[in-house]
C-alpha positions as CSV (number, residue, x, y, z in Angstrom):
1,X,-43.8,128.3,303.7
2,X,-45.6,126.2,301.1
3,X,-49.0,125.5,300.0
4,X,-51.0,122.0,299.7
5,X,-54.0,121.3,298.8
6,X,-56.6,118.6,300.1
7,X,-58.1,116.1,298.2
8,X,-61.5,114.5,298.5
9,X,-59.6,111.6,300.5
10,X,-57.9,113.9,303.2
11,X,-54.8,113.4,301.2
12,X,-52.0,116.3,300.8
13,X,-48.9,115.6,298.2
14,X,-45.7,116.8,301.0
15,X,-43.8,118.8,299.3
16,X,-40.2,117.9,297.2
17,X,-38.5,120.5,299.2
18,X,-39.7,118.8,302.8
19,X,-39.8,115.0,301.8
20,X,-35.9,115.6,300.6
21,X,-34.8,117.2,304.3
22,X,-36.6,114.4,306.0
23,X,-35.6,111.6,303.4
24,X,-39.3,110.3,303.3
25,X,-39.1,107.5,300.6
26,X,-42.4,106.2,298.5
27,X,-44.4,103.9,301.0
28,X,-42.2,104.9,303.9
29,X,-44.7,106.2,307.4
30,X,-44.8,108.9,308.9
31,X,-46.4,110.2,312.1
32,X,-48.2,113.4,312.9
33,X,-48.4,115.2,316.0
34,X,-50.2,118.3,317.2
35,X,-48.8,121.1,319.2
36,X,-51.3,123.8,320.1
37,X,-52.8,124.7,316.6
38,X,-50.3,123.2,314.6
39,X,-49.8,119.9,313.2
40,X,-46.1,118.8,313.3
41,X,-45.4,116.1,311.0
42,X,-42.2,113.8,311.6
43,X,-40.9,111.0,309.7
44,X,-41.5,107.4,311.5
45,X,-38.8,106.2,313.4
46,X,-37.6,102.4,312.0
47,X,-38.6,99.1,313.7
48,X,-35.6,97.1,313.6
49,X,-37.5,93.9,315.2
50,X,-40.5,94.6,313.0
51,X,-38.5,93.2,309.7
52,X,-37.5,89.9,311.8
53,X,-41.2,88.8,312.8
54,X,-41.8,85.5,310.7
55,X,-38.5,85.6,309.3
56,X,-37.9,81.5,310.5
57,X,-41.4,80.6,310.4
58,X,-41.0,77.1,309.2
59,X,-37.6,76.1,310.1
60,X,-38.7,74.0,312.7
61,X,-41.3,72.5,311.3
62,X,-44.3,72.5,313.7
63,X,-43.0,74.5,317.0
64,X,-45.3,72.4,319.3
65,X,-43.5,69.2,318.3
66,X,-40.0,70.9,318.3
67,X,-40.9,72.1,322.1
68,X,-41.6,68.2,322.8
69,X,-38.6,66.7,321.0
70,X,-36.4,69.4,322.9
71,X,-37.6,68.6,326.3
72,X,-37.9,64.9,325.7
73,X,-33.8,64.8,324.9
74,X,-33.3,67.3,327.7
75,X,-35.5,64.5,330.4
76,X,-33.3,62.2,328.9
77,X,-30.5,63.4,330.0
């Protein structure tokens, strides 16, 4: 068992000892859960998808326009 203290933010340094066995990094989240009286803290589970959002934003240009050149070839057909 190990000791922290509380700052006047709310804020408690995790321990070496616990941040090693969960492999928390610097900036990394994590999420906090109770159970009864206790509060169980767990690191945050990666979101895959969440790194893709925006990652083409501009490739098309404006995605309006693209939508109408895309159906305009397919009418075309």
């Amino acid at each position: 068992m190990e000791y922290g203290k509380i700052t006047k933010k709310g804020q408690v340094t995790i321990p070496l000892k616990f941040r090693e066995i969960l492999k928390i990094q610097t900036g990394e989240k994590v999420l906090f859960d109770l159970e009864g009286e206790k509060v169980v803290l767990k690191k945050a589970p990666l979101n895959p998808v969440a790194n893709l959002v925006g990652l083409g934003k501009g490739i098309f240009g404006d995605s309006v326009k693209y939508q109408r050149k895309i159906r305009d070839e397919w009418e075309d057909k």
